[in-house]
mmCIF file of the N, C-alpha and C atoms, coordinates in Angstrom:
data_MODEL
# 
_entry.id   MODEL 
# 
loop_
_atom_site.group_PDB 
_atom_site.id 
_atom_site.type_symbol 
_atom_site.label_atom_id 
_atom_site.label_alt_id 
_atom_site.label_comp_id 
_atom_site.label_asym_id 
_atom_site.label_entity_id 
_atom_site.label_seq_id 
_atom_site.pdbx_PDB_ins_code 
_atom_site.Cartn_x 
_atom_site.Cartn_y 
_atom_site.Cartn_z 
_atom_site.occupancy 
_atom_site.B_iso_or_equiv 
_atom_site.pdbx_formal_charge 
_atom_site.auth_seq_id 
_atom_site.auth_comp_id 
_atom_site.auth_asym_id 
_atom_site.auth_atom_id 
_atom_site.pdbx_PDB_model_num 
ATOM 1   N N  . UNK A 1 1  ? 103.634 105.529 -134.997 1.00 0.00 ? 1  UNK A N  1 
ATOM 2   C CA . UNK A 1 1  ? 104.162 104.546 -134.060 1.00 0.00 ? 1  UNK A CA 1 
ATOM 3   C C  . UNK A 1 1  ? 104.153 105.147 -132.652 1.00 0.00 ? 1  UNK A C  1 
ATOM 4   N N  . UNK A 1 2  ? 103.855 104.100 -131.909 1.00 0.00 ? 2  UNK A N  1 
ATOM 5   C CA . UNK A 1 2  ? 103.844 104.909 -129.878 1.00 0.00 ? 2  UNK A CA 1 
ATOM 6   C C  . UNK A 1 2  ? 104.668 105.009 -129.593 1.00 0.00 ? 2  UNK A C  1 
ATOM 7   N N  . UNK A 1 3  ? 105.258 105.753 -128.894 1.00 0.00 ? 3  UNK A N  1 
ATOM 8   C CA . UNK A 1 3  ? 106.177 106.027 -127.911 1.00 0.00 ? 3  UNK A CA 1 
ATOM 9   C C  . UNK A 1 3  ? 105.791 106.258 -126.483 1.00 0.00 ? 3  UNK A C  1 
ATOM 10  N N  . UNK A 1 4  ? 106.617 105.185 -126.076 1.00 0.00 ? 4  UNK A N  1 
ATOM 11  C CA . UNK A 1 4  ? 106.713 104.907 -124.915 1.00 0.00 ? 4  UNK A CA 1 
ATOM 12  C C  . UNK A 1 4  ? 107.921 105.835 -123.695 1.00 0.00 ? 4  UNK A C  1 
ATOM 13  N N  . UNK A 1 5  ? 107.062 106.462 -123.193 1.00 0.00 ? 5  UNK A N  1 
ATOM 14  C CA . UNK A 1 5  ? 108.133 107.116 -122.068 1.00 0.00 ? 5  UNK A CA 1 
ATOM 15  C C  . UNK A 1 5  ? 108.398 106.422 -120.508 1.00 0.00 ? 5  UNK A C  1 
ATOM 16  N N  . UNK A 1 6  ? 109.785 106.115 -120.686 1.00 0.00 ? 6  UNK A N  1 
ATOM 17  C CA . UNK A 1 6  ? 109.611 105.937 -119.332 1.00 0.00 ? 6  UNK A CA 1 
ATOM 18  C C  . UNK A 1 6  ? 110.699 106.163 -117.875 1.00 0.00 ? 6  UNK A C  1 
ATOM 19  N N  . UNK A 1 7  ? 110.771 106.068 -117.030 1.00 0.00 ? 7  UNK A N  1 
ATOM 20  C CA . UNK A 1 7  ? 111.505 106.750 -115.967 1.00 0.00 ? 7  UNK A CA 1 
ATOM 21  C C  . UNK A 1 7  ? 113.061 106.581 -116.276 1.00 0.00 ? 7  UNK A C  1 
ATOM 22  N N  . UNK A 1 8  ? 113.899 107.403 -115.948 1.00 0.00 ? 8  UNK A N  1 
ATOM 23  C CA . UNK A 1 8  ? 115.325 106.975 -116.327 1.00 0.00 ? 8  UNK A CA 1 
ATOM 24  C C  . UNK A 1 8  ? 115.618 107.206 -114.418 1.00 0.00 ? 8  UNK A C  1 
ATOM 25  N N  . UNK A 1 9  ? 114.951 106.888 -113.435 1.00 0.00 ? 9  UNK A N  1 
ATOM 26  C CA . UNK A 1 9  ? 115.283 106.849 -112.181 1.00 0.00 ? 9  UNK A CA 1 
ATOM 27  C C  . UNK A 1 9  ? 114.590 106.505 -111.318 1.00 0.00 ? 9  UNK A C  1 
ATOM 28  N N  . UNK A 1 10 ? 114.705 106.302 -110.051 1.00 0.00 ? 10 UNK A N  1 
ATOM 29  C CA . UNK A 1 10 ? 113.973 106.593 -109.363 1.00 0.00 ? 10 UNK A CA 1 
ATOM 30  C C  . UNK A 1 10 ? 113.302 107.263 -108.777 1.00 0.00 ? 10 UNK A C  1 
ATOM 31  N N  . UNK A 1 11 ? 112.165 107.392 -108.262 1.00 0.00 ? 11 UNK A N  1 
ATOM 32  C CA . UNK A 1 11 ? 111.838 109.375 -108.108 1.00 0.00 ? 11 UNK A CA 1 
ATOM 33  C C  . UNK A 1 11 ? 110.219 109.026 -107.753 1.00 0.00 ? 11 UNK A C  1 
ATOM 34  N N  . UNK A 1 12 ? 109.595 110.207 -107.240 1.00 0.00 ? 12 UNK A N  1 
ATOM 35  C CA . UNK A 1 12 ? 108.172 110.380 -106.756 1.00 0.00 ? 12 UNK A CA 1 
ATOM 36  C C  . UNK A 1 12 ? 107.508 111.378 -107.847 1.00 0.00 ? 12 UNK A C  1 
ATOM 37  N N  . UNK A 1 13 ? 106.592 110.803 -108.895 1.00 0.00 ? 13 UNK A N  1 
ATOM 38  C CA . UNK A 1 13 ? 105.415 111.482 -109.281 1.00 0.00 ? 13 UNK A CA 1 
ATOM 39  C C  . UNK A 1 13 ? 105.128 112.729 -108.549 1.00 0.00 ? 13 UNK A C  1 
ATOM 40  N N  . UNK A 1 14 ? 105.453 114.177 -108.522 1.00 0.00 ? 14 UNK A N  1 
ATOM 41  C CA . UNK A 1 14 ? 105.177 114.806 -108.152 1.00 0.00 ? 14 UNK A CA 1 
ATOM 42  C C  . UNK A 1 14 ? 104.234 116.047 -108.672 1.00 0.00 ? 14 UNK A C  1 
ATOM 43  N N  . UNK A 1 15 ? 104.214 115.895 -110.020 1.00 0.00 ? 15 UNK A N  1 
ATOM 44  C CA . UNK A 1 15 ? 102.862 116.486 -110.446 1.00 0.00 ? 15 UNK A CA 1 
ATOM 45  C C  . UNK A 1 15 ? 102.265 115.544 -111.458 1.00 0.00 ? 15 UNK A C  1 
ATOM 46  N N  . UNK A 1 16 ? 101.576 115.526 -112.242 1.00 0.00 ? 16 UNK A N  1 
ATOM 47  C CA . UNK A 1 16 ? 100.725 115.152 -112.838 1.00 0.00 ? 16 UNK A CA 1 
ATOM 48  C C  . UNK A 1 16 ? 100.418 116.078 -113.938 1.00 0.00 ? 16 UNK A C  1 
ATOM 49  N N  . UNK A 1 17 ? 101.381 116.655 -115.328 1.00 0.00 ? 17 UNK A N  1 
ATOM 50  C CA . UNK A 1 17 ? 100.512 117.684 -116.097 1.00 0.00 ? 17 UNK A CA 1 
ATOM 51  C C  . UNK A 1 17 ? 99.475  117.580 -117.139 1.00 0.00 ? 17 UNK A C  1 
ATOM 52  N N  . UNK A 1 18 ? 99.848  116.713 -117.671 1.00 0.00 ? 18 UNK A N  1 
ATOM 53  C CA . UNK A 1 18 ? 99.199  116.301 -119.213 1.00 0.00 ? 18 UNK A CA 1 
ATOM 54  C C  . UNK A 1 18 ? 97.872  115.270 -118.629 1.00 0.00 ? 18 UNK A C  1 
ATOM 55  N N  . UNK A 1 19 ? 97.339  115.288 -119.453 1.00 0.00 ? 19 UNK A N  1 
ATOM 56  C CA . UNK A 1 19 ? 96.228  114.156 -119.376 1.00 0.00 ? 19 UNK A CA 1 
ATOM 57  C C  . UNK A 1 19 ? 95.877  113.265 -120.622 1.00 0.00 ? 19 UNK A C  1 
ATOM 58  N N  . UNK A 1 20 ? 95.304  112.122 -119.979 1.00 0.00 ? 20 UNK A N  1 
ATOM 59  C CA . UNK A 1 20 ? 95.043  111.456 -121.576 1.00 0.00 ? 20 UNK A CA 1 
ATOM 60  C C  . UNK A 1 20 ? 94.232  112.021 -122.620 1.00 0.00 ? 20 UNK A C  1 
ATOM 61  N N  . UNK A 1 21 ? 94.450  111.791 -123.736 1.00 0.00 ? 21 UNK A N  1 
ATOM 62  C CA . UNK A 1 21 ? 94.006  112.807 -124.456 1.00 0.00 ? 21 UNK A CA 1 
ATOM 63  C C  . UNK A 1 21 ? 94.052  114.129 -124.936 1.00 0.00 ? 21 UNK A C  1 
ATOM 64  N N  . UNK A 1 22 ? 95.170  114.385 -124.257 1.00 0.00 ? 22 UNK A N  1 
ATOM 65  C CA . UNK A 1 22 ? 95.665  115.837 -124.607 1.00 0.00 ? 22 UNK A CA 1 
ATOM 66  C C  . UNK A 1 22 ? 97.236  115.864 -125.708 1.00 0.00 ? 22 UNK A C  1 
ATOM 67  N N  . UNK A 1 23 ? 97.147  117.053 -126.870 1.00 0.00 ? 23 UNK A N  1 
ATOM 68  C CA . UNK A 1 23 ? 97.331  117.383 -127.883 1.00 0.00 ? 23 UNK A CA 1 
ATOM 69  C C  . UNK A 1 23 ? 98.967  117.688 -127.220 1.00 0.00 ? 23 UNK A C  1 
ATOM 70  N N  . UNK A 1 24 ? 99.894  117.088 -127.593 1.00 0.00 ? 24 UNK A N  1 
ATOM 71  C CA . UNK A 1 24 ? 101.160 117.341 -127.168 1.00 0.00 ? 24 UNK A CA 1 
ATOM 72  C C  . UNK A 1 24 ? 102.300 117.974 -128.081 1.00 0.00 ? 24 UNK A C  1 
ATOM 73  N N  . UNK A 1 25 ? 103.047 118.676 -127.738 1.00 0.00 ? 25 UNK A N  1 
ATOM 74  C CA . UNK A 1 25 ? 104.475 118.917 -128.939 1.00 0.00 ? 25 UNK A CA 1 
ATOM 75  C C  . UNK A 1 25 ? 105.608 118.392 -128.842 1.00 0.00 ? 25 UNK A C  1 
ATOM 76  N N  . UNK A 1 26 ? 106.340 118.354 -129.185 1.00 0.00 ? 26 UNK A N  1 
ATOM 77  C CA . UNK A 1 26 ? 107.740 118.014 -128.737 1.00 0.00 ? 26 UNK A CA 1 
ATOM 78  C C  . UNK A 1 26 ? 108.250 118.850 -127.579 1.00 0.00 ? 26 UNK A C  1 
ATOM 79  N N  . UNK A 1 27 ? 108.900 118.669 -126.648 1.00 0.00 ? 27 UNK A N  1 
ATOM 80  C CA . UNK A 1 27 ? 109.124 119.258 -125.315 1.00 0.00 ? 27 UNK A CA 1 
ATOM 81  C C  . UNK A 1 27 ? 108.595 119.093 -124.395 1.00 0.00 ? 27 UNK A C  1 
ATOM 82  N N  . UNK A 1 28 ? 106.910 119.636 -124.652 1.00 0.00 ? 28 UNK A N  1 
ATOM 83  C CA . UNK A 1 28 ? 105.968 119.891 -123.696 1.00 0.00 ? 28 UNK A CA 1 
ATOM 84  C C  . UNK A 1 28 ? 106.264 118.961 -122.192 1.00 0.00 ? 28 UNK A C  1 
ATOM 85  N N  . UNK A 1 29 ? 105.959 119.301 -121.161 1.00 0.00 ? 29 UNK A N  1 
ATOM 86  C CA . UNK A 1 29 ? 106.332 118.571 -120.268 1.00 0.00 ? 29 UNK A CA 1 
ATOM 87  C C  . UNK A 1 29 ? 104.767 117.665 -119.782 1.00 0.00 ? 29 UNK A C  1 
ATOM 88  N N  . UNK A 1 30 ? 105.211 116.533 -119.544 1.00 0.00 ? 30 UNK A N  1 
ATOM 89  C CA . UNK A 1 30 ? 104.151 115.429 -119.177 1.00 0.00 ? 30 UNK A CA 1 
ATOM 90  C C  . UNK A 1 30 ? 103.799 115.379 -117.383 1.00 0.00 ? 30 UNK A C  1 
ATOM 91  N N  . UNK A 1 31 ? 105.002 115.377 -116.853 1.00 0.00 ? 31 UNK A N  1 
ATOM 92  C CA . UNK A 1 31 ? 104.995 114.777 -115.622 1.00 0.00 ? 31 UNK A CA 1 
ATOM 93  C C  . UNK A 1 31 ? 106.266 115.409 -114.944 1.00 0.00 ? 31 UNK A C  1 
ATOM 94  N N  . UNK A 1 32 ? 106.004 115.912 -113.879 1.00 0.00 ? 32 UNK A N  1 
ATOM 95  C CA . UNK A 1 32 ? 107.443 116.273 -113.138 1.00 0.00 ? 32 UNK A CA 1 
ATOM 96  C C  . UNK A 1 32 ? 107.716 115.111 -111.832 1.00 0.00 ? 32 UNK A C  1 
ATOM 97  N N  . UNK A 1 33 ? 108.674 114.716 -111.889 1.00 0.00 ? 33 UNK A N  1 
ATOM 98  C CA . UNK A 1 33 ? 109.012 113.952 -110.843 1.00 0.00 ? 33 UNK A CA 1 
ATOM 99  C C  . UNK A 1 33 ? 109.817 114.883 -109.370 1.00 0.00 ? 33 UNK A C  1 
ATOM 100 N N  . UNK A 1 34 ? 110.179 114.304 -108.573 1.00 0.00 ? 34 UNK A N  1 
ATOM 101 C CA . UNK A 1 34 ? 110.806 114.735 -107.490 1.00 0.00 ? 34 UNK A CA 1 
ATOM 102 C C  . UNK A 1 34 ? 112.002 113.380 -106.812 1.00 0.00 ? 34 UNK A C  1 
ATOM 103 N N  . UNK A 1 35 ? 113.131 113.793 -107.034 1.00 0.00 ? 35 UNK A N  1 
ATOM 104 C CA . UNK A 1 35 ? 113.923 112.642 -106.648 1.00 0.00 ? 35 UNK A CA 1 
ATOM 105 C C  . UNK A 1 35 ? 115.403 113.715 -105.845 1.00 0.00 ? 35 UNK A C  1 
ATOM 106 N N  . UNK A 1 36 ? 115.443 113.720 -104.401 1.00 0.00 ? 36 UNK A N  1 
ATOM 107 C CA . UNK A 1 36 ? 115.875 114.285 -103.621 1.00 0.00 ? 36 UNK A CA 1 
ATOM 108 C C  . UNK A 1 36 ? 116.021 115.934 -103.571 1.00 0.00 ? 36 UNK A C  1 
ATOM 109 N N  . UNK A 1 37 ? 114.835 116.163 -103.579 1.00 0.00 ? 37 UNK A N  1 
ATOM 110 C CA . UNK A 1 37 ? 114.622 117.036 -103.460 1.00 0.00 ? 37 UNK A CA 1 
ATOM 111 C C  . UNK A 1 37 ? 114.856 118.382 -104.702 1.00 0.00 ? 37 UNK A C  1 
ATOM 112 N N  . UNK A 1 38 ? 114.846 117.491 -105.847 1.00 0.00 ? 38 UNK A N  1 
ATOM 113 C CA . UNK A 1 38 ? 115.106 118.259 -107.039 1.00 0.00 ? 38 UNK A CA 1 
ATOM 114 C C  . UNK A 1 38 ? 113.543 117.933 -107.742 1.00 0.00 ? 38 UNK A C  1 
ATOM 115 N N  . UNK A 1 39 ? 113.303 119.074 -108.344 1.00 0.00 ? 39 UNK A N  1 
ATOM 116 C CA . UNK A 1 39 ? 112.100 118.751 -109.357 1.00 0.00 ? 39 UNK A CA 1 
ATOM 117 C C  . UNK A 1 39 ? 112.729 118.288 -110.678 1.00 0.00 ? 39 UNK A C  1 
ATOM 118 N N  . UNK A 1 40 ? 111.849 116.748 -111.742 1.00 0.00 ? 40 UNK A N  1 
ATOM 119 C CA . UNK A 1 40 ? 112.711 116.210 -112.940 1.00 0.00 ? 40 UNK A CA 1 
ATOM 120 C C  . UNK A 1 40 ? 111.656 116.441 -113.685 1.00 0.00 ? 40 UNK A C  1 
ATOM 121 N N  . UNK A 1 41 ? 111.474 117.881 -114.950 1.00 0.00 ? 41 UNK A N  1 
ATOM 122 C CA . UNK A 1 41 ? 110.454 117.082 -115.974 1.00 0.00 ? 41 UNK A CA 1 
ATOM 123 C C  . UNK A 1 41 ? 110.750 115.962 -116.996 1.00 0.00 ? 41 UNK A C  1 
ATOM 124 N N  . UNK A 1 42 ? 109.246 115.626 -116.764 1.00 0.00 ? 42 UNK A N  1 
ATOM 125 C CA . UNK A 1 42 ? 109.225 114.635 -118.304 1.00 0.00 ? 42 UNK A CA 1 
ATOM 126 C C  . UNK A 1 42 ? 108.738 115.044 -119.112 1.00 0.00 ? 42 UNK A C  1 
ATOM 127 N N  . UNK A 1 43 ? 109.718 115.196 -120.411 1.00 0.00 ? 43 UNK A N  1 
ATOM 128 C CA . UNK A 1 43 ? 109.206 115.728 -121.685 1.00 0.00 ? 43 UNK A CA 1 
ATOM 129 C C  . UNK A 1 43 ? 108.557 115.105 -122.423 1.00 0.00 ? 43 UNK A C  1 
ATOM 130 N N  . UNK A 1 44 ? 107.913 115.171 -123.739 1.00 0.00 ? 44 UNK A N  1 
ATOM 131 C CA . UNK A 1 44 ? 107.149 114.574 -124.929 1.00 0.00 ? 44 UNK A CA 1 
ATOM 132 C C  . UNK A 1 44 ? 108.473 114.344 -125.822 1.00 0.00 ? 44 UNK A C  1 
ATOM 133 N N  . UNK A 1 45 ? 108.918 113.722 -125.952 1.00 0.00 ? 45 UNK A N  1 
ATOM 134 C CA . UNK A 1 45 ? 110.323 113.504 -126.927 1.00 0.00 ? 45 UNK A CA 1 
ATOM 135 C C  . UNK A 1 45 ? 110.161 113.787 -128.691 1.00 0.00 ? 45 UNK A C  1 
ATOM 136 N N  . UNK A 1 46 ? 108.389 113.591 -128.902 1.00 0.00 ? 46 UNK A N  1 
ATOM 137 C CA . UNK A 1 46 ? 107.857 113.869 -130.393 1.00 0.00 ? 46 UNK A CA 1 
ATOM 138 C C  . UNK A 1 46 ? 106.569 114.392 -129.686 1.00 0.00 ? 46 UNK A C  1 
ATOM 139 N N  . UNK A 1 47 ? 105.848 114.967 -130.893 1.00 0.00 ? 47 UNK A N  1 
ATOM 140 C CA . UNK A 1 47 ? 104.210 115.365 -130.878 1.00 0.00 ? 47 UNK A CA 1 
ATOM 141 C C  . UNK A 1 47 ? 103.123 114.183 -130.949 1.00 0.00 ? 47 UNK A C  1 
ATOM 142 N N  . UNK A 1 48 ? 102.539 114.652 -130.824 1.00 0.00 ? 48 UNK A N  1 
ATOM 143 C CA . UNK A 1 48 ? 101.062 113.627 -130.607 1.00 0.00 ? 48 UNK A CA 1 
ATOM 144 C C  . UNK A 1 48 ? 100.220 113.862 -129.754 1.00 0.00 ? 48 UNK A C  1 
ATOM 145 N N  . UNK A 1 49 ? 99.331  112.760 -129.712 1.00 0.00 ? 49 UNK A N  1 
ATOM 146 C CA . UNK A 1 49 ? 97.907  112.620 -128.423 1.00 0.00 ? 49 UNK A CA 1 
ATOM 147 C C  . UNK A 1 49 ? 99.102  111.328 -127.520 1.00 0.00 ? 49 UNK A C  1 
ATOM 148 N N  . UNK A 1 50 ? 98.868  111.894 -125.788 1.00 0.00 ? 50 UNK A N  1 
ATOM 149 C CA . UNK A 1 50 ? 98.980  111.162 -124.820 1.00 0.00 ? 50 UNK A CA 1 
ATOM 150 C C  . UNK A 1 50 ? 97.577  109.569 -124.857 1.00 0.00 ? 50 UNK A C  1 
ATOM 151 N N  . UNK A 1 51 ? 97.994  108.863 -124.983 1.00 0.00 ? 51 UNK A N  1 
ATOM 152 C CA . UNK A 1 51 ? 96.990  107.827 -125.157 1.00 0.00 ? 51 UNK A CA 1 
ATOM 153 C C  . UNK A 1 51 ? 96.798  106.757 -123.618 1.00 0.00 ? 51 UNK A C  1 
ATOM 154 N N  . UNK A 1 52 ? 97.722  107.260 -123.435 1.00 0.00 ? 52 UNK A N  1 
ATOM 155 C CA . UNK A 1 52 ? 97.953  106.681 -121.936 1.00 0.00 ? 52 UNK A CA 1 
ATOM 156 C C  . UNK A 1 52 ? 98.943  107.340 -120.655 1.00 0.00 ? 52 UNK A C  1 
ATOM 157 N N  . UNK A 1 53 ? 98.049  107.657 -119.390 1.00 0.00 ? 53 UNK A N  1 
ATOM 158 C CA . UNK A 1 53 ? 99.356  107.828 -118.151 1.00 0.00 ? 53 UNK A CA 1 
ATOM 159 C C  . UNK A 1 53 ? 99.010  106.663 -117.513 1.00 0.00 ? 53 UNK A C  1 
ATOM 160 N N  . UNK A 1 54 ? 100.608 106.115 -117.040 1.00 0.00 ? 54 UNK A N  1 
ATOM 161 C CA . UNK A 1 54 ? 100.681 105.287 -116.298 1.00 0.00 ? 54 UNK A CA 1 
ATOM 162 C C  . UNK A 1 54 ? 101.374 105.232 -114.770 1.00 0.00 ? 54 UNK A C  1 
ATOM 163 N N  . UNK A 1 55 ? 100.853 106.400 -114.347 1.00 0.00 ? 55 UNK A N  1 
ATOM 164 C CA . UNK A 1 55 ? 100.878 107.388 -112.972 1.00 0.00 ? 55 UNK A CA 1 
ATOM 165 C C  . UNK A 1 55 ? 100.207 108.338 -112.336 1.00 0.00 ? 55 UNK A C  1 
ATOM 166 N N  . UNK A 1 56 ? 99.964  108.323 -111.170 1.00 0.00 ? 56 UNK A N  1 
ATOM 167 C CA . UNK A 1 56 ? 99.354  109.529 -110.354 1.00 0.00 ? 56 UNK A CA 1 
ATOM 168 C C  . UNK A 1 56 ? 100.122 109.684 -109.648 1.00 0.00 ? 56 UNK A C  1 
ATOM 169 N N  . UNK A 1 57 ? 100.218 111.273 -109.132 1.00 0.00 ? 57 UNK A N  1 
ATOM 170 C CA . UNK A 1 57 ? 100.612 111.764 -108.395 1.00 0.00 ? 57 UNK A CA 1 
ATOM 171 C C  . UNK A 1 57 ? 100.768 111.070 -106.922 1.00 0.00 ? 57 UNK A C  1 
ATOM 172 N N  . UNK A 1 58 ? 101.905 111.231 -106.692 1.00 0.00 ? 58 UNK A N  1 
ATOM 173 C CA . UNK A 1 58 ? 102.814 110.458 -105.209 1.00 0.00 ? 58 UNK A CA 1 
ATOM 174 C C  . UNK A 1 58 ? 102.869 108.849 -105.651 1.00 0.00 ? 58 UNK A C  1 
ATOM 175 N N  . UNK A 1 59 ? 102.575 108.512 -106.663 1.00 0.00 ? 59 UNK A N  1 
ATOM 176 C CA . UNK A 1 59 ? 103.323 106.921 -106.674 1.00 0.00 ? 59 UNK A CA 1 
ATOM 177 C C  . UNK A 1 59 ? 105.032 107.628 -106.938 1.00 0.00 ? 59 UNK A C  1 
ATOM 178 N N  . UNK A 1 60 ? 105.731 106.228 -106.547 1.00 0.00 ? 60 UNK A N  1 
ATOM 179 C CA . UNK A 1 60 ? 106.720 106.156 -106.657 1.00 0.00 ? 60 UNK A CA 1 
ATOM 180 C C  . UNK A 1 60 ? 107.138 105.129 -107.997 1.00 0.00 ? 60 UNK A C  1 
ATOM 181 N N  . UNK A 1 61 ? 108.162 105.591 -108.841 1.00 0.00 ? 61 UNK A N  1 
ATOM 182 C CA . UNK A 1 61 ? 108.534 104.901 -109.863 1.00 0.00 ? 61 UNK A CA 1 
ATOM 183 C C  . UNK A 1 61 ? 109.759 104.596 -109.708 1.00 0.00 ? 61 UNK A C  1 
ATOM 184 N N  . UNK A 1 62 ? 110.081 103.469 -110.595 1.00 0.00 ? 62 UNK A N  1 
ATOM 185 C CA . UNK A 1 62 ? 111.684 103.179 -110.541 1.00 0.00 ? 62 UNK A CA 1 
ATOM 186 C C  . UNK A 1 62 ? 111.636 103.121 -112.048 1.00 0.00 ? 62 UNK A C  1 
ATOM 187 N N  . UNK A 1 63 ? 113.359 102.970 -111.886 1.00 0.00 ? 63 UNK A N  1 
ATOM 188 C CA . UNK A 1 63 ? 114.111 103.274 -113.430 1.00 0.00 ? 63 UNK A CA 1 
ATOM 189 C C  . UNK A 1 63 ? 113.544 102.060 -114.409 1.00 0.00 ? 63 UNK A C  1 
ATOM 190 N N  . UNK A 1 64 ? 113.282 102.664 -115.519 1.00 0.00 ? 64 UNK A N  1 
ATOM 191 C CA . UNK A 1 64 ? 112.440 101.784 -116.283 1.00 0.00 ? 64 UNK A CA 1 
ATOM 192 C C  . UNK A 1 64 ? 110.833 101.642 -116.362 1.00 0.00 ? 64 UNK A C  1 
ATOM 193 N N  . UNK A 1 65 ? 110.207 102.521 -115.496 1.00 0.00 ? 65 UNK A N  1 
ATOM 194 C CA . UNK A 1 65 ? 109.079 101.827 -115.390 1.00 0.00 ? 65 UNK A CA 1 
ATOM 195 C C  . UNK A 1 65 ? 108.502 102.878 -115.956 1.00 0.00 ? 65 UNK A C  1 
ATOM 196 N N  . UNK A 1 66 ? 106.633 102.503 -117.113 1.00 0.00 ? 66 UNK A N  1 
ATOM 197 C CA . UNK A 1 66 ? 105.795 103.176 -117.738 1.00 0.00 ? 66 UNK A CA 1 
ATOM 198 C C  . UNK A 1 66 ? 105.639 104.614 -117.182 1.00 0.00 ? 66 UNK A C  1 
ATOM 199 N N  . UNK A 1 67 ? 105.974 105.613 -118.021 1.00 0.00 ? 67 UNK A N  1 
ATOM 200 C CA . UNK A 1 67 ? 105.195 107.197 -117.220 1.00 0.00 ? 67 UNK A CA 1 
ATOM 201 C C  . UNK A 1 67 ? 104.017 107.206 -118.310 1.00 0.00 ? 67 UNK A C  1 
ATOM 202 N N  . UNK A 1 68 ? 104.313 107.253 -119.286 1.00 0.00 ? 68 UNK A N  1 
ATOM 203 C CA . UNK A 1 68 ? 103.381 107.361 -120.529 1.00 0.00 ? 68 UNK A CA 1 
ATOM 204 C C  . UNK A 1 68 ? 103.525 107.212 -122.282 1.00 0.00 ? 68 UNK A C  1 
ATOM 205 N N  . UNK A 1 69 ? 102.484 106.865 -123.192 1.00 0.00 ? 69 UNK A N  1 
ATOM 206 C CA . UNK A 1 69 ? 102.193 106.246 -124.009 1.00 0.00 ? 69 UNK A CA 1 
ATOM 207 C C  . UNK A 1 69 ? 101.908 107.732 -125.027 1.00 0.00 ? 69 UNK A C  1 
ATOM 208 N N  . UNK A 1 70 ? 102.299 107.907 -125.916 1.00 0.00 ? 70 UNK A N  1 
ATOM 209 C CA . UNK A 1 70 ? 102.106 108.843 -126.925 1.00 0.00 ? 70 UNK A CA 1 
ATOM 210 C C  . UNK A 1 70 ? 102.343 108.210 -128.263 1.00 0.00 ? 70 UNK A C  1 
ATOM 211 N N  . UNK A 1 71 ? 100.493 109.021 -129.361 1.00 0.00 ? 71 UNK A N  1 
ATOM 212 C CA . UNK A 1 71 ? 100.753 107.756 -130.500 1.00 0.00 ? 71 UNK A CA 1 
ATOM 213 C C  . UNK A 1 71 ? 100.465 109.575 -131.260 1.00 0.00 ? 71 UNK A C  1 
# 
């Protein structure tokens, strides 16, 4: 089943780690955000393949919205 990750804030895409298609674990970090001046990772909450990002670097996200798709 997918799992869906997605923002618990508001905040700026500030890196970009994982890519689609890449072999994930539990933890691993996906995406670091930046929301006043703090760095936020985003973790893999389970293992799997990333099947989808739904971000690049310097968009801005709000709470709720797609970071990424893991099946």
């Amino acid at each position: 089943m997918a799992e869906e990750i997605r923002a618990e804030m508001v905040a700026n895409v500030w890196k970009v780690v994982a890519s689609t298609g890449d072999t994930v674990s539990e933890g691993d970090t996906l995406v670091i955000l930046e929301s006043m001046k703090m760095e936020i990772p985003v973790i893999a909450e389970s293992d799997g393949v990333v099947k989808q990002l739904a971000v690049n670097e310097g968009d801005v996200v709000q709470d709720g919205d797609l970071i990424a798709v893991i099946d």
